[in-house]
VEXPA-277862 format. One record per residue (C-alpha): x, y, z; residue in one letter. Coordinates in steps of 0.05 Angstrom, whole numbers, plus 5000, padded with zeros to 4 digits. Layout:
% VEXPA-277862
XYZA/...
This chain:
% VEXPA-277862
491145624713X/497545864736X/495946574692X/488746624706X/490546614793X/496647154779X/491247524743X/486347514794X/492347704853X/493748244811X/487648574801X/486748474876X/492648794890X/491449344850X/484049444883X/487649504948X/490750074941X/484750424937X/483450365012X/490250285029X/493351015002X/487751305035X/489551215105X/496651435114X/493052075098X/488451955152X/494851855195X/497652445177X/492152865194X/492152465258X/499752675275X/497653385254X/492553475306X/496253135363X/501653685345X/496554255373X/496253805440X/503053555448X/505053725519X/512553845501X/510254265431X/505954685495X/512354865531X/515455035482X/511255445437X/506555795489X/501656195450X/499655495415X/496655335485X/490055615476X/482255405475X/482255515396X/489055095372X/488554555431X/480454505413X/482654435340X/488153915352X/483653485393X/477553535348X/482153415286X/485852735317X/479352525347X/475452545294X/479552175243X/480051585289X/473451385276X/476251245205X/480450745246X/474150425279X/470350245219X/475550025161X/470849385154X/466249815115X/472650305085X/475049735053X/468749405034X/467250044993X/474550114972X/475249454937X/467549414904X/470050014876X/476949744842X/474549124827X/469049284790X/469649324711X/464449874696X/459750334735X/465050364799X/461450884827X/455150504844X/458949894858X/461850264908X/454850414932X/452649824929X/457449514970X/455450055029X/447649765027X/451148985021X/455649135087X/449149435125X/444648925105X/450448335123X/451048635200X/443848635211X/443548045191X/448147735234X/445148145288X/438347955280X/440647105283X/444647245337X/439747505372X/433847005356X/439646375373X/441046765445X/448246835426X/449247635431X/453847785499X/451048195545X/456948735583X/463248835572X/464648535492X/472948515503X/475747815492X/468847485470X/469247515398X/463847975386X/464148785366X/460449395358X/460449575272X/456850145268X/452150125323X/450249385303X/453348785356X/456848335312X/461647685310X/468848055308X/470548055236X/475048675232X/477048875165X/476348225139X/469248255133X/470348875091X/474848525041X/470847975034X/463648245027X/467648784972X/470548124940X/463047864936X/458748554919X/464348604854X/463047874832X/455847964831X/456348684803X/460848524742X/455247894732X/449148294731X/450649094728X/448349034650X/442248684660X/436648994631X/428548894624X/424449054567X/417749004605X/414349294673X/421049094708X/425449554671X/426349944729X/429549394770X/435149304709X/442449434717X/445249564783X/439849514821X/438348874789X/445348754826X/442948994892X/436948574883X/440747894879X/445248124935X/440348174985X/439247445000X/446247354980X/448847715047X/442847605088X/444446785083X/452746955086X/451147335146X/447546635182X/453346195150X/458246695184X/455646645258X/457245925247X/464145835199X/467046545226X/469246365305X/473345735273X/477046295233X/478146645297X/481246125326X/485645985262X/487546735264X/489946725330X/493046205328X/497546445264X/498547185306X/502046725365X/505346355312X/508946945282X/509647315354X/512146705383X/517546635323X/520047205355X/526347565306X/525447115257X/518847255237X/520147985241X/525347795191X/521647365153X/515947955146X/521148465130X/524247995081X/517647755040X/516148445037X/521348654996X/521648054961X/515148044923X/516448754892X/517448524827X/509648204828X/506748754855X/504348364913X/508548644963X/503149065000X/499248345008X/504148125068X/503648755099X/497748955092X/494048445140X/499648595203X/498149335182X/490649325196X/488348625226X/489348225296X/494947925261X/499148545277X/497248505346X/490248795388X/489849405439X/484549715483X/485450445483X/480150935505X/476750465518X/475550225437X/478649555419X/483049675349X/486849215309X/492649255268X/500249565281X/497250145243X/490850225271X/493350185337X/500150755330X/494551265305X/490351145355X/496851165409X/498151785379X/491852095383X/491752065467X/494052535507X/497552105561X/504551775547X/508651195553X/512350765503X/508650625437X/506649875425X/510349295409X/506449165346X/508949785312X/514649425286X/510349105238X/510049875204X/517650015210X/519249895148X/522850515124X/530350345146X/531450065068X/528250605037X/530751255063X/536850935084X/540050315064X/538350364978X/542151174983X/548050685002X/546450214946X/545450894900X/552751134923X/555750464910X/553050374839X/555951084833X/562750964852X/562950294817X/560250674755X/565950764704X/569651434691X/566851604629X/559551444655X/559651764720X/555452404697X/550551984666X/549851504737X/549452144781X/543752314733X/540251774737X/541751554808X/540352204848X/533452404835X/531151554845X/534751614909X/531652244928X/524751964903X/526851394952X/528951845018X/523052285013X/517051954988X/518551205008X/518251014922X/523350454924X/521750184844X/526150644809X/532650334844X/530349654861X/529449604782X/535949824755X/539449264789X/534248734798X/534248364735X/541948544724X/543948294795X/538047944822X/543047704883X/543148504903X/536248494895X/535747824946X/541648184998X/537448804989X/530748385025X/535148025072X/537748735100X/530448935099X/528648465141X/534748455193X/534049265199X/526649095222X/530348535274X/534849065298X/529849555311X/525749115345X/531848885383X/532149675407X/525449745430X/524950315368X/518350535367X/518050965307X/516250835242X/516951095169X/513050645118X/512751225056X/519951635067X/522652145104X/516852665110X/512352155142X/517651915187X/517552595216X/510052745215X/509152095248X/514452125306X/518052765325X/511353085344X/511152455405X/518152495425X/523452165433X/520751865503X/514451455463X/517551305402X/525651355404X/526351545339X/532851815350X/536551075355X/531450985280X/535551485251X/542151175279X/539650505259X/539050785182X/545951045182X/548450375203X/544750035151X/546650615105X/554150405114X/552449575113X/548849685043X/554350125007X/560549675031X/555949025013X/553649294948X/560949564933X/564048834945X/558548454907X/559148884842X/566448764842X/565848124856X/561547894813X/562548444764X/555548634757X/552849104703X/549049604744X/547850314727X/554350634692X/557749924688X/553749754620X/557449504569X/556549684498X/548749634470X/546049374538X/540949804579X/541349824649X/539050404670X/533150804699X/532551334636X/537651734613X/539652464644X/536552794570X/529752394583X/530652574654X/530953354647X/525653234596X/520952864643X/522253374699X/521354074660X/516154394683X/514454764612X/512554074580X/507454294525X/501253894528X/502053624449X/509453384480X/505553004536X/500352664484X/507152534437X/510152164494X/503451784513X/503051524432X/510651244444X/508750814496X/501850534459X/505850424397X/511950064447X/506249674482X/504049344414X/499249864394X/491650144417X/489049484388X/494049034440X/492049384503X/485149134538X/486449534607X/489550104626X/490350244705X/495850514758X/497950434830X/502550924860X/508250704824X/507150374770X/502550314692X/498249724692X/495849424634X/492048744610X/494948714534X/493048164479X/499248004467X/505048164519X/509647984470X/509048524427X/511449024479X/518649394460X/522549444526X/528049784500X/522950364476X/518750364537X/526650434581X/530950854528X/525451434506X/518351474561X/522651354621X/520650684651X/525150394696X/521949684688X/517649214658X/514248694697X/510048034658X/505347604683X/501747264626X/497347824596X/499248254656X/503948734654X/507049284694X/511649894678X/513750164728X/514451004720X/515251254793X/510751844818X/509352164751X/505651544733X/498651834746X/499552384696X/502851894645X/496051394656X/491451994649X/494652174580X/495951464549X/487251374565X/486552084524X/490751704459X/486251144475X/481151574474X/477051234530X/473551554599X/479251644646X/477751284707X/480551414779X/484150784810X/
């Protein structure tokens, strides 16, 4: 039982990511646009204070918002789509025509049991989705109805007729069945979702009223749950639900210490950013505090391995710094040192404590080039992402003397500290260069994907093959059969995660072109995650 629910997390986890890595881009964009309206940008560059740029900035910003608005249906589409096991695309549709139908629905009771609020909707529980007056669901609904239109898609998307009804087979035999499905989970909803509400709130003022120590709690669980690939699950909820606080602004209610910064960002008046961002400032142990654990496991390194370390070390820290890809380090002394890897989530979480302590506005989820997409272009006024930046350096200085003493201490093997035969490391600096040339011949890219199905038991051991940002994930018959010396010593992983017949290696960036070539050895349709 324990298997089959770790299963189940994980293939949720993974589905997430589909909405999920979608949005910072969204954000981006966002921060883009407010740069061509920025007041202070204005004075300083002149000729950028024009009809055309200023038009374009406001246009750009305002437009992506609207993404912000309606992630009910984002993710609803977004997880039918990563959840299903065949046909994704029109599970994805599906789940569009489920989500329309479920809001009229709702709509249409409401309205026949007199319960729709006339006026003003803020504080009553109920919502505009898409033009449709609705019980205030937020991106909850989304999950769940993508949850339910994959269920009933992997059921029925390979039924088929042999008579008049052929037509009706396959996935429209799904949409069939899913029609009265959401019609009746929109009428049980009117009913079961305002006790939700209620429990939701309640939990928000439960963590706000925790004060510190749930901001250190959240910081902490975050870190902690790397190595099962549920990490993003704490987050996620504070990032885009009422749990990470609620905010009128322009006069649209959003939810979410996400939601909320990029629509901050987006107007053109001031003032300081929203307590709730804290809940996304979660960058202080990425581009900061694990380049302190990086020089530490350098300097501990031993003379004769210090070459090999910097090797190894460098580009995972800059991977780290730059694009917010924490894996590559957290791995090399996790399993080694798991106490690091427990100090490492406790700093996590304090650094989030301290900031809040500050009133530090900024944030830097994904590394240093969001950090300043998302903040210098507000200044330091809104966001005081100066004291962020002094913040890191602090932490920067707690995590190398910490690391430094608890390697010493306890004599623990990290990278260049390995003693005879054992493997400890990320890859070596030969598989490094090798991994990094940029005149890799394609026949050396297939030769590399056959090492890891041979090291991973073999084409007839793996079921699945999928990725995340960081990391390979596969469903294999037998986990036992993998080779994790192979897999670390010649493609490059820098760990191996098992969950009964789940398991994850993790590759950093390059992970999407390693997928994309392991599925042409497996000769099977490459499909995007």
């Amino acid at each position: 039982m324990r298997e089959r629910v770790m299963d189940t997390m994980q293939k949720f986890s993974k589905a997430m990511f589909i909405p999920v890595l979608i949005l910072p881009i969204a954000g981006i964009l966002i921060a883009i646009g407010n740069l061509f309206t920025n007041a202070r940008l204005l004075e300083v560059l002149p000729f950028l204070n024009n009809p055309v740029t200023t038009g374009f900035g406001t246009i750009l910003s305002g437009s992506l918002v609207s993404i912000l608005v309606n992630l009910g249906v984002v993710f609803c589409v977004g997880l039918a789509v990563g959840l299903a096991n065949k046909k994704k695309a029109e599970a994805g549709f599906i789940a569009l025509l489920g989500y329309l139908v479920f809001i009229n629905a709702m709509n249409r009771f409401m309205g026949l049991q007199g319960m729709l609020v006339e006026g003003n909707l803020q504080g009553t529980g109920q919502t505009m989705v898409l033009g449709v007056q609705v019980l205030d669901m937020g991106v909850f609904l989304g999950i769940f109805l993508g949850i339910v239109t994959a269920i009933v898609h992997n059921r029925f998307a390979d039924k088929e007729f042999n008579n008049a009804f052929q037509i009706y087979g396959g996935t429209r035999f799904v949409f069939i069945i899913l029609i009265p499905v959401v019609v009746l989970l929109g009428i049980l909803f009117t009913y079961i979702w305002p006790f939700f509400q209620g429990g939701i709130s309640s939990l928000g003022n439960l963590i706000n009223q925790s004060g510190n120590f749930g901001i250190f709690l959240y910081g902490t669980l975050e870190r902690l749950l790397i190595p099962t690939g549920l990490h993003h699950l704490v987050y996620t909820p504070f990032l885009y639900t009422e749990l990470g606080g609620i905010a009128e602004i322009g006069g649209e209610t959003f939810e979410g210490a996400r939601n909320i910064y990029f629509a901050e960002i987006a107007k053109a008046d001031g003032g300081l950013l929203a307590p709730s961002v804290i809940w996304d400032a979660r960058g202080i142990s990425k581009m900061f505090g694990l380049i302190g654990a990086c020089l530490a496991m350098y300097h501990k390194a031993s003379p004769e391995n210090k070459a090999k370390a910097r090797a190894i070390l460098i580009p995972a820290a800059v991977t780290s710094f730059i694009a917010g890809v924490t894996e590559p380090i957290e791995f090399s002394f996790m399993f080694v040192a798991p106490l690091l890897f427990i100090v490492h989530a406790g700093l996590s979480g304090l650094s989030m404590v301290l900031l809040n302590v500050l009133n530090v506005r900024a944030i830097g989820p994904n590394g240093f080039i969001d950090f300043l997409l998302y903040n210098v272009p507000l200044g330091t006024e809104r966001t005081v992402w100066p004291m962020y930046i002094v913040v890191g350096l602090f932490f920067f200085v707690v995590y190398y003397y910490l690391f430094r003493f608890l390697i010493t201490k306890f004599d623990y093997k990290t990278i260049g500290r390995e003693e005879s035969g054992q493997e400890t490391k990320l890859y070596s600096k030969k598989d490094y260069q090798k991994k990094k040339s940029k005149t890799v011949e394609p026949e050396n890219e297939l030769g590399l994907a056959r090492t890891i199905v041979a090291a991973l038991g073999g084409e007839e051991n793996i079921e699945t093959v999928t990725n995340c940002y960081s990391r390979l994930r596969l469903t294999l018959a037998d986990p036992d059969k993998v080779d994790e010396l192979t897999l670390k010593n010649e493609t490059g992983a820098s760990g191996i995660i098992k969950k009964g017949q789940n398991v994850q290696v993790v590759y950093g960036l390059q992970v999407n072109s390693i997928r994309k070539t392991v599925d042409r050895v497996l000769n099977r349709v490459i499909v995007e995650e």
